[in-house]
C-alpha positions in Angstrom: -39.4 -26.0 -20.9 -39.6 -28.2 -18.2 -39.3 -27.5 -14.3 -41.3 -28.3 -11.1 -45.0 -29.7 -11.9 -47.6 -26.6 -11.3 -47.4 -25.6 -7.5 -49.2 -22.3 -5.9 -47.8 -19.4 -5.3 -47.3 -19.9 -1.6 -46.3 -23.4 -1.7 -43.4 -21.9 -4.0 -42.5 -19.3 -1.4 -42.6 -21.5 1.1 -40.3 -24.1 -0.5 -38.1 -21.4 -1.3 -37.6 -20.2 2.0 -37.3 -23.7 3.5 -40.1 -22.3 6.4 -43.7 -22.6 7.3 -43.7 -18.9 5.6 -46.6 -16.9 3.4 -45.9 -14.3 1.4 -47.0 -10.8 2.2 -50.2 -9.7 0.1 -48.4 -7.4 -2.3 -45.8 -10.1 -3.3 -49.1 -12.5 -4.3 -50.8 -9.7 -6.0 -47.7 -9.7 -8.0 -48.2 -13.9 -8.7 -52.0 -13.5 -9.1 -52.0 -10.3 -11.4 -48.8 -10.1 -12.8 -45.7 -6.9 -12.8 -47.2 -3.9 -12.3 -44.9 -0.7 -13.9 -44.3 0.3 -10.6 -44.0 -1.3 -7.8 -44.2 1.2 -4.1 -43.1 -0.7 -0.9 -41.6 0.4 1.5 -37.8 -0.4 3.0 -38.1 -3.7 4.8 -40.9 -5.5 2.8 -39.0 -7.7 0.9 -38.8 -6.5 -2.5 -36.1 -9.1 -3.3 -38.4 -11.7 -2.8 -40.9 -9.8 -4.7 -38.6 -9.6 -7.7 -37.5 -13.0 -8.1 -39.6 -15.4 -7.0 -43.4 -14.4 -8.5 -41.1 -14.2 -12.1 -40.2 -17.8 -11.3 -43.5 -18.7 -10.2 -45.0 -17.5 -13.8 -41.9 -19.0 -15.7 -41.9 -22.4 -14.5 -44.9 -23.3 -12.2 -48.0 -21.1 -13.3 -51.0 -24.0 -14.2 -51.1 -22.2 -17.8 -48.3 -23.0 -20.0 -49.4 -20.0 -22.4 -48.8 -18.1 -19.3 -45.5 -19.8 -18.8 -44.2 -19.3 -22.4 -45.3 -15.5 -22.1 -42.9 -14.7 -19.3 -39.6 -13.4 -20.4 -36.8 -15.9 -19.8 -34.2 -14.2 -18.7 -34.9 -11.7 -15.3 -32.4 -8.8 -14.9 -32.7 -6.8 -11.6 -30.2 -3.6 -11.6 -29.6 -2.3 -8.9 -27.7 0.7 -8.3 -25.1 -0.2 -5.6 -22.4 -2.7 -6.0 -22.7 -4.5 -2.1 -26.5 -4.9 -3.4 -25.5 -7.6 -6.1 -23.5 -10.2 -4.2 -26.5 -10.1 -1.3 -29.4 -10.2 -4.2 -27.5 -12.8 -6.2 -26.7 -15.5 -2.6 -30.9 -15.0 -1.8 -31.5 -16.0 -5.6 -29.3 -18.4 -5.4 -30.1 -20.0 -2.2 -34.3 -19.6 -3.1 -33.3 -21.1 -6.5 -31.1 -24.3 -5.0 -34.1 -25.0 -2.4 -36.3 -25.6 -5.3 -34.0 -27.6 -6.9 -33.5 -25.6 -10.0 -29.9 -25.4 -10.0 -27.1 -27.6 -11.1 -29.6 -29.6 -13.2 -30.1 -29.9 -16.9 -33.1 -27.1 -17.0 -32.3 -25.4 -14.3 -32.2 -21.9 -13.4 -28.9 -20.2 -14.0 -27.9 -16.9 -11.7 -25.2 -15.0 -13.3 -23.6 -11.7 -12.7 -23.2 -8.7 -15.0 -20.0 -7.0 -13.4 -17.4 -7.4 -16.7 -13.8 -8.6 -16.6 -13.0 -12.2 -18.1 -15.9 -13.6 -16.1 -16.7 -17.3 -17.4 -19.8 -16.6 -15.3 -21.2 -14.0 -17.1 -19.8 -16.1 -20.4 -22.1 -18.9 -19.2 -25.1 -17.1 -19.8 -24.4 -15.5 -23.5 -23.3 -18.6 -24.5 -27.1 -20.7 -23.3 -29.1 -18.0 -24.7 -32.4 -21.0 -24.2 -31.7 -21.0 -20.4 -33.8 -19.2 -18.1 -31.8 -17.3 -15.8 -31.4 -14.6 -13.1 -29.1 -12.0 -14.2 -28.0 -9.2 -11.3 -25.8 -6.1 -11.7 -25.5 -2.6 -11.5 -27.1 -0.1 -13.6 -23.4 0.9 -14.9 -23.0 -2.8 -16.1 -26.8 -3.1 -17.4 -27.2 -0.1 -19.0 -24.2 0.1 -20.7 -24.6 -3.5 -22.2 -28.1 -2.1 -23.3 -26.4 0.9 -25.1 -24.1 -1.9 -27.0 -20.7 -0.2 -24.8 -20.3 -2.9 -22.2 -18.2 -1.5 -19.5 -15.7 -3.4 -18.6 -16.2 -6.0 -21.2 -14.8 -6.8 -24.4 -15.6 -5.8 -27.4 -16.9 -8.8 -29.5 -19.3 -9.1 -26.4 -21.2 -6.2 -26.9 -23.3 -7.3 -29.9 -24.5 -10.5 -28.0 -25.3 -8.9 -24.7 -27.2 -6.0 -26.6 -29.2 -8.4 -28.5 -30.2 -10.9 -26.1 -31.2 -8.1 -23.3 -33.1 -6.4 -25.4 -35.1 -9.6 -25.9 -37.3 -11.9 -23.7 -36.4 -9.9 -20.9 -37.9 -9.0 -17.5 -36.2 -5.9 -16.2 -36.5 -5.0 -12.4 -35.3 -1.6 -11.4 -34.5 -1.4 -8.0 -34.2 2.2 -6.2 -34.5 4.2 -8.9 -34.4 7.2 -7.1 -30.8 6.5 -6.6 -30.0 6.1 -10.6 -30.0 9.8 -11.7 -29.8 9.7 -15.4 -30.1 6.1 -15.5 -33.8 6.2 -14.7 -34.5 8.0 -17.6 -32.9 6.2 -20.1 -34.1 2.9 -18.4 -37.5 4.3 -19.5 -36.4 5.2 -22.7 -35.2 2.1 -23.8 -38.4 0.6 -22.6 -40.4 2.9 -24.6 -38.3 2.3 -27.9 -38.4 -1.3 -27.6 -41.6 -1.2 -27.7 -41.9 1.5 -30.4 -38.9 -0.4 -32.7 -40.1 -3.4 -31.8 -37.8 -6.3 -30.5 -39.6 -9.7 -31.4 -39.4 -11.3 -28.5 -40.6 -8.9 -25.8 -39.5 -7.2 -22.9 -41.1 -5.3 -20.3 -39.7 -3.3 -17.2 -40.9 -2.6 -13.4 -39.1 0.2 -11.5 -39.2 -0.3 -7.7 -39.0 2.3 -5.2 -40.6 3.4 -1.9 -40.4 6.8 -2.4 -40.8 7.6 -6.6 -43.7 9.6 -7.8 -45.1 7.5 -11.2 -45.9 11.2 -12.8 -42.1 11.7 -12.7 -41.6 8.4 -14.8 -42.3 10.0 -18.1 -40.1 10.8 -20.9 -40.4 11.4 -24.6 -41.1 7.8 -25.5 -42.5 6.4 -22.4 -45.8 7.7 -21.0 -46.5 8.0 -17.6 -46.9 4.6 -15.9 -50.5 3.4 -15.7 -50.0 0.2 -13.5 -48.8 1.1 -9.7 -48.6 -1.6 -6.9 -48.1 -0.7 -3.6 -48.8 -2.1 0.0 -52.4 -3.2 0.7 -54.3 -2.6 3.7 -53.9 -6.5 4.5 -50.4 -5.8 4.5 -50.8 -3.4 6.6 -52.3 -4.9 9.5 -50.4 -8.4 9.0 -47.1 -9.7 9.5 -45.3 -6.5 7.9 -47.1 -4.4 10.4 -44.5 -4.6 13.2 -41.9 -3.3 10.6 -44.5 -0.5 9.5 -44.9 1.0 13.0 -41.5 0.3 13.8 -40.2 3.5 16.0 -36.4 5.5 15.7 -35.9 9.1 18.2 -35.1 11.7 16.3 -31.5 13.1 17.4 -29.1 15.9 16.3 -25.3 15.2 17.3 -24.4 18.6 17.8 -20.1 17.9 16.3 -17.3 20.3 15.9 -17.5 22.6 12.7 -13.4 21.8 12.0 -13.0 19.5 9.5 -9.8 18.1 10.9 -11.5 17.4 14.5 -14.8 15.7 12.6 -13.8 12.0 12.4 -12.4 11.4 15.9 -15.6 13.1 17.3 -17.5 10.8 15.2 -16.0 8.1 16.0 -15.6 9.0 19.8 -20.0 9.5 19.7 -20.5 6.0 17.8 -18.6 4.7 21.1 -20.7 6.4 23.3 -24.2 5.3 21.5 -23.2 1.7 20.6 -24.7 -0.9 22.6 -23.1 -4.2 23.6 -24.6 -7.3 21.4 -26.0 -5.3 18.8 -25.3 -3.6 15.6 -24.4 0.4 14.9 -24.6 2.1 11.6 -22.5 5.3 10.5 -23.7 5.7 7.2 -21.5 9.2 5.8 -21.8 11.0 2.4 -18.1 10.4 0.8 -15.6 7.8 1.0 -13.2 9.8 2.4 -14.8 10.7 5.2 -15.9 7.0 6.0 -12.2 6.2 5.7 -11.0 8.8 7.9 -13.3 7.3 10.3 -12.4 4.2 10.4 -9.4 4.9 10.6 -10.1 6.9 13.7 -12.0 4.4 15.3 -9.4 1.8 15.1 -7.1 4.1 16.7 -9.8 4.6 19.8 -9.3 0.7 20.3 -12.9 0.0 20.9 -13.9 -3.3 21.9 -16.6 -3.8 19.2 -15.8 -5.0 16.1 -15.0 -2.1 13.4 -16.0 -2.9 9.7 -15.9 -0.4 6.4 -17.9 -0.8 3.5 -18.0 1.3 0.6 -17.7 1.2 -3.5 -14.2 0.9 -3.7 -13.6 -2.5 -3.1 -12.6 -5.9 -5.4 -15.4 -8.2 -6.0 -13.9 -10.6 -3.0 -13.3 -7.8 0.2 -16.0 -6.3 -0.4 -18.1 -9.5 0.2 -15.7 -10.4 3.4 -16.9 -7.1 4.8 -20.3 -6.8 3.9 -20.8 -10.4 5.3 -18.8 -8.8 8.6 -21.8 -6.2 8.3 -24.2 -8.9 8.1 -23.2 -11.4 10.4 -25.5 -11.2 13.7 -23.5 -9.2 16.3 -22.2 -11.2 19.6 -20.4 -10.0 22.6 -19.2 -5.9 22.1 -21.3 -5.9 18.8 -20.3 -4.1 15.5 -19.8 -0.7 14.6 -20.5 -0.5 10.4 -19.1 2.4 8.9 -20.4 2.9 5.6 -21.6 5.4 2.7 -24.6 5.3 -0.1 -24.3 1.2 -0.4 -25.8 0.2 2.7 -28.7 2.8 2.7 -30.5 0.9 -0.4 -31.8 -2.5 -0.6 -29.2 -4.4 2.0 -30.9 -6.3 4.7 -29.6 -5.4 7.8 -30.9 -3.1 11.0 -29.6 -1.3 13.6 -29.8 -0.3 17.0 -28.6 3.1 16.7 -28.0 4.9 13.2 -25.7 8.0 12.7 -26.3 9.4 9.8 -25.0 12.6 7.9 -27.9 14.8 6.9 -28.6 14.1 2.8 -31.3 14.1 0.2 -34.5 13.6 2.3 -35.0 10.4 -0.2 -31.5 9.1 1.4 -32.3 10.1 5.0 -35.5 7.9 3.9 -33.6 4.9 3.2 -30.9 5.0 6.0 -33.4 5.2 8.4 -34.8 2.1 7.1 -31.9 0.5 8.4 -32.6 1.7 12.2 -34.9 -0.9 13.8 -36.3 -2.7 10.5 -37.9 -5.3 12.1 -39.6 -2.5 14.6 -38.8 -4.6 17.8 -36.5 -2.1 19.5 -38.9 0.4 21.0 -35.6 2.7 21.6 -33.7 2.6 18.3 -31.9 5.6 17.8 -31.0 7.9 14.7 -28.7 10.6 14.9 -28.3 13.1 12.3 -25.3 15.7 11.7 -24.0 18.1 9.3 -20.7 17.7 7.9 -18.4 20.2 8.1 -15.7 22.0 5.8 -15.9 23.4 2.2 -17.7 21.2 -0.2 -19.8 20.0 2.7 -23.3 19.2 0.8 -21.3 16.6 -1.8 -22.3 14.5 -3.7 -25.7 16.4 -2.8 -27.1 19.9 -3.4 -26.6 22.3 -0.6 -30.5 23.0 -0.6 -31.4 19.6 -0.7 -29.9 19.1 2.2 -31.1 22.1 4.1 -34.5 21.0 3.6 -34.0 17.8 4.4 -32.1 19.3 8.0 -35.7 21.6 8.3 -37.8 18.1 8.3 -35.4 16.4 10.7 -35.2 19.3 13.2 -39.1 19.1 12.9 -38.8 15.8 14.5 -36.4 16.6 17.1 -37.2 14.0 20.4 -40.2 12.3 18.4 -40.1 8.9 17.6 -40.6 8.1 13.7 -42.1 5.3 11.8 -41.0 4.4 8.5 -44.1 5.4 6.8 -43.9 8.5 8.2 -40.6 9.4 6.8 -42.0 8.3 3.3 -44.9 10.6 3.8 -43.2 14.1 4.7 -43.7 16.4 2.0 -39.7 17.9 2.1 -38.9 20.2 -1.2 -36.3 18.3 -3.2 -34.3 19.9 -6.3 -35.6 17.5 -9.5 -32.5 17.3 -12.4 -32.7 17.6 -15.9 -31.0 14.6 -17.4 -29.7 13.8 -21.0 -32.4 11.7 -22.6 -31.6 8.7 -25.2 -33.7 9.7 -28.2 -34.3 7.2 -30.9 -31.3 8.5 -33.0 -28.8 8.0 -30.4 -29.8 4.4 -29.9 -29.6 4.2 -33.6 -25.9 5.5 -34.1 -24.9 2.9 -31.6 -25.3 0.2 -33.5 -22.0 1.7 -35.0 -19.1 0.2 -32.7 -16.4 1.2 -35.1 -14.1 3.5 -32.9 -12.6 7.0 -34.3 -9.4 7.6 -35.5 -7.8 7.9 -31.7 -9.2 4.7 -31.0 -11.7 6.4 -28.4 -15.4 4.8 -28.5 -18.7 7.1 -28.4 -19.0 8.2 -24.7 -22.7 6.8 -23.2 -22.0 8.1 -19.9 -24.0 11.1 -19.5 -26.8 8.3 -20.1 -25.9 6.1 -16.8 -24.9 8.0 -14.3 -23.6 11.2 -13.1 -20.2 13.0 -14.0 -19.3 12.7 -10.2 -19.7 9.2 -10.1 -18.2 8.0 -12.8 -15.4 5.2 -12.7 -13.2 3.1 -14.4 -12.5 -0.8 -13.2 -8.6 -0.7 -11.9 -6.7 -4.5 -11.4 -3.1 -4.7 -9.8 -0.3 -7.0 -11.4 3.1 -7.0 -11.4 4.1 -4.5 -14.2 7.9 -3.6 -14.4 10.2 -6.3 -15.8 7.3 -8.2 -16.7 5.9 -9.5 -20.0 2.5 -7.9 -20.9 2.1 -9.8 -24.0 1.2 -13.2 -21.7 -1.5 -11.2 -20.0 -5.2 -12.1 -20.2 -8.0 -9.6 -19.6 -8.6 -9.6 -16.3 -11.0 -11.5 -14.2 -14.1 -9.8 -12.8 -12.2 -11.0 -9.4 -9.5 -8.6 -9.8 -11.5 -5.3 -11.1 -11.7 -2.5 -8.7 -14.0 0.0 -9.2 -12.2 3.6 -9.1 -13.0 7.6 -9.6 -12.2 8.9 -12.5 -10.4 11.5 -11.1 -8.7 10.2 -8.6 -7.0 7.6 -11.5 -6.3 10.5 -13.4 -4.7 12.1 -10.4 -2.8 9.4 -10.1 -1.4 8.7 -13.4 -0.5 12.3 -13.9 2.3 11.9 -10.7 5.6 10.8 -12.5 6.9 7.2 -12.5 3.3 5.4 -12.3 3.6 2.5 -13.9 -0.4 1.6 -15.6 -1.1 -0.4 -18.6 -4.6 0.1 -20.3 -7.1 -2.2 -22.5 -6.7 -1.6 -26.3 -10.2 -2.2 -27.3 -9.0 -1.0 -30.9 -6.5 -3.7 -31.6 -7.0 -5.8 -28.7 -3.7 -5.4 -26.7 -2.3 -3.7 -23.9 -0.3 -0.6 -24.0 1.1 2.3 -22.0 -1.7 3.9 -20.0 -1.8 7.8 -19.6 -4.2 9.9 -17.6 -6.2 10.3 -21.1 -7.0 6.9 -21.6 -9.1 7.4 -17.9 -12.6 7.2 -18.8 -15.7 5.6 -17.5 -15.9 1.9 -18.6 -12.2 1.7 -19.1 -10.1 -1.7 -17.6 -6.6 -0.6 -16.4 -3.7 -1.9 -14.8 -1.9 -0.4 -12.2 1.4 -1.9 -10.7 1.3 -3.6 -7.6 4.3 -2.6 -6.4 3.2 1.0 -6.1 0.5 0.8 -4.0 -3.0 1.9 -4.1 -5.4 -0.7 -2.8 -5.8 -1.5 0.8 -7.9 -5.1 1.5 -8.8 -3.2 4.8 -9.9 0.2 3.4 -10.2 -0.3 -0.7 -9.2 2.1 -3.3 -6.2 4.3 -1.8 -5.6 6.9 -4.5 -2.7 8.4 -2.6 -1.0 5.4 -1.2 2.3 4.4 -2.3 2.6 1.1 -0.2 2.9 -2.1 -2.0 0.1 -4.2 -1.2 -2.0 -4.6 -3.6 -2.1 -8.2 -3.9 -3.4 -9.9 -7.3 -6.3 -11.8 -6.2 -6.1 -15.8 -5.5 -8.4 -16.4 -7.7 -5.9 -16.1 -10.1 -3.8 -18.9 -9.7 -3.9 -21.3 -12.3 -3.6 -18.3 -15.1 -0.4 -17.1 -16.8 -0.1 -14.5 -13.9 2.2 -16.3 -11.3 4.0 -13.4 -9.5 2.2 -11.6 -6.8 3.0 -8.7 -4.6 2.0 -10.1 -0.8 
């Protein structure tokens, strides 16, 4: 292996960063004693950074090369938003290039793990030798690690299982966001290490808010090894993000559900401030929608910008970069759910924020004043209204996280003082993977009806499951040319809202064959959680604007450019 002759730790960071920058004393604990189990920073103190580049640091530049050759080649962080990947994979990428470890013979590959006919994610199965940086969700991750890659074909499953499983470094990233995915991520790290993979692996969840007892399961003891920040960190350059301040607010807002997104939208005008950023982070897509959509109507002179889960690969980077981009004249107004409380760099001025698991409120808030300069940062808290109003969270949950919040009413919070409140929080029972589970997988043969053993209840929660959904061109067209589509085109979409959908008469949806390899016919039966479908373009249901549009009818869902070149030549504009 060859690389960069032996540097230090900081002169790697620095390099990396392309500034006169050290890291913070937690990140070269990391390079000087290696991953911890755990790892307990809070929001803000660069955990990216603290994932990728002290791996790299003991893969190619530690001074021992026993130390070098013990580091797992391959890095996988999961994380468990999509909008997380694309920004965690452009600050690899960028660190990586600055080195000088890209596009060259021994390089350092980044690849993604989001399925479809990706030669990207190809690249890396096919140079199994490389080092690399691999990024994705924990739906992607964990089902390649249970041998049913979603969205993915089926003579790829053996390869990714096998080379995951081995000479890997996994890095969890807020796992109190994963729900039954945090289990069975420590599962599979206890039965690799019970079955024994050869070459090993080893896994680090990261979290500001996780209690290591609760990171036990049947074949995993509780984690011995904990990181967290040091008192040096404390008092040096993170300190001004430590003490940074947010007043406490409740937005008293109509109790009619009908009258709840204009009001919304009519107190994010009267909060936002000119040149800077405003946050209205809400629990459901549909509500974020029906906001933005009022907001829009309202005319206001900052920009407006939506972000949630349901976009392609390619909008939702165009609007998470409009998110991102530093605000000028009137500013921006972000409207957003669960995707930008976790892991996304970015701050705001004021925050409006539905009340939600006191973990979430946690996390949002991190994204009021996160570099603890504005000494009147604002976050607003309301309940939603209507039936229904607690989802996707309990009802008690979110009553005590209300209680804490109301504590706080006109006080200005830090960070670390969120993280500290005590706030009762219900604790699920999740499905665990037991060794005989992980055993029958190995079996990929599919029944009779051509239906595949069903890992979901090991990834992620019955309400947030989801099936990847392209648009083409479907009537009067030949599906025997088609090609499984690119990661470009996939979509991710509710399960029920598909199903809704294809239940209506006259929708026009062609599904994957994974049995014989072909497309078919698509009914609302063949909707299940890792399942690649077609819908036709020219009957709506994707907006570039707003995403996934269950109900729309409006043709518009343009196959993506990055098409051209394939078979598929006939587009819906």
């Amino acid at each position: 292996m060859g690389g960069v002759s032996s540097i230090g730790f900081d002169e790697l960071v620095g390099r990396a960063f392309k500034q006169d920058v050290e890291p913070y004393a937690y990140q070269r604990a990391l390079a000087v004693e290696g991953f911890p189990q755990v790892l307990r920073v809070s929001t803000g103190a660069g955990k990216t950074a603290a994932a990728v580049l002290p791996w790299l640091w003991w893969r190619r530049f530690h001074p021992d090369k026993s130390a070098r050759d013990a580091t797992p080649r391959r890095l996988v962080v999961v994380l468990p938003q999509r909008a997380l990947v694309e920004q965690t994979v452009d600050k690899a990428t960028s660190w990586l290039d600055n080195l000088g470890l890209t596009g060259v013979e021994d390089g350092v590959g980044v690849h993604v793990l989001l399925g479809g006919a990706s030669t990207d994610e190809q690249a890396w199965m096919m140079a199994p030798e490389r080092d690399a940086v691999l990024v994705g969700t924990q739906d992607m991750v964990l089902s390649r690690l249970l041998m049913r890659g979603y969205a993915q074909q089926r003579a790829s499953w053996p390869i990714s299982f096998g080379l995951l499983h081995a000479d890997s470094l996994f890095v969890f990233d807020e796992v109190q966001l994963m729900g039954p995915g945090l289990p069975t991520s420590l599962q599979l790290e206890g039965l690799r290490t019970v079955l024994d993979t050869g070459l090993k692996s080893r896994s680090m969840w990261m979290s500001a808010t996780v209690d290591p007892a609760e990171l036990a399961t049947a074949d995993h003891p509780v984690p011995t090894t904990v990181l967290g920040l040091s008192e040096q960190d404390k008092a040096g350059s993170l300190r001004a993000r430590l003490e940074g301040t947010r007043w406490v607010e409740h937005a008293e807002l109509p109790t009619q559900p009908a009258r709840y997104p204009r009001t919304v939208a009519e107190l994010a005008l009267a909060r936002h401030r000119p040149g800077t950023r405003t946050l209205v982070i809400v629990n459901t897509v549909d509500r974020a929608v029906a906001i933005h959509r009022a907001l829009t109507t309202l005319g206001p002179a900052p920009s407006v910008v939506l972000v949630h889960s349901r976009f392609r690969p390619g909008d939702r980077a165009t609007h998470l970069d409009a998110v991102l981009a530093a605000p000028t004249g009137a500013g921006t107004i972000a409207i957003s759910t669960q995707v930008l409380e976790a892991g996304v760099d970015t701050s705001a001025a004021v925050l409006i924020t539905e009340v939600a698991s006191w973990p979430s409120i946690v996390q949002r808030a991190g994204r009021c004043n996160r570099e603890g300069t504005d000494h009147d940062a604002q976050l607003l808290w309301m309940r939603p209204p209507g039936k229904g109003f607690a989802a996707p969270y309990r009802e008690d949950d979110l009553t005590h996280a209300e209680e804490a919040l109301r504590a706080w009413e006109g006080v200005a919070v830090t960070a670390g003082q969120l993280m500290e409140k005590d706030v009762p929080q219900y604790r699920p029972v999740w499905s665990e993977l037991r060794r005989w589970d992980l055993v029958e997988l190995f079996d990929t043969t599919p029944d009779v009806h051509g239906n595949d053993v069903d890992v979901t209840r090991w990834i992620r929660d019955a309400e947030d499951l989801t099936v990847s959904v392209a648009w083409r061109p479907i009537r009067d067209t030949d599906i025997s040319e088609w090609r499984f589509p690119a990661r470009e085109e996939l979509c991710p979409a509710p399960v029920t809202a598909v199903r809704e959908r294809l239940a209506r008469p006259g929708q026009l949806a062609r599904v994957y064959d994974r049995t014989d390899s072909t497309w078919r016919s698509a009914t609302a039966a063949d909707v299940r959680a890792g399942a690649v479908l077609v819908l036709d373009a020219g009957q709506g249901g994707y907006d570039p604007q707003t995403g996934f549009a269950a109900t729309s009818t409006t043709p518009g869902a343009r196959t993506h450019t990055a098409l051209r070149g394939r078979r598929l030549t006939s587009v819906i504009a």
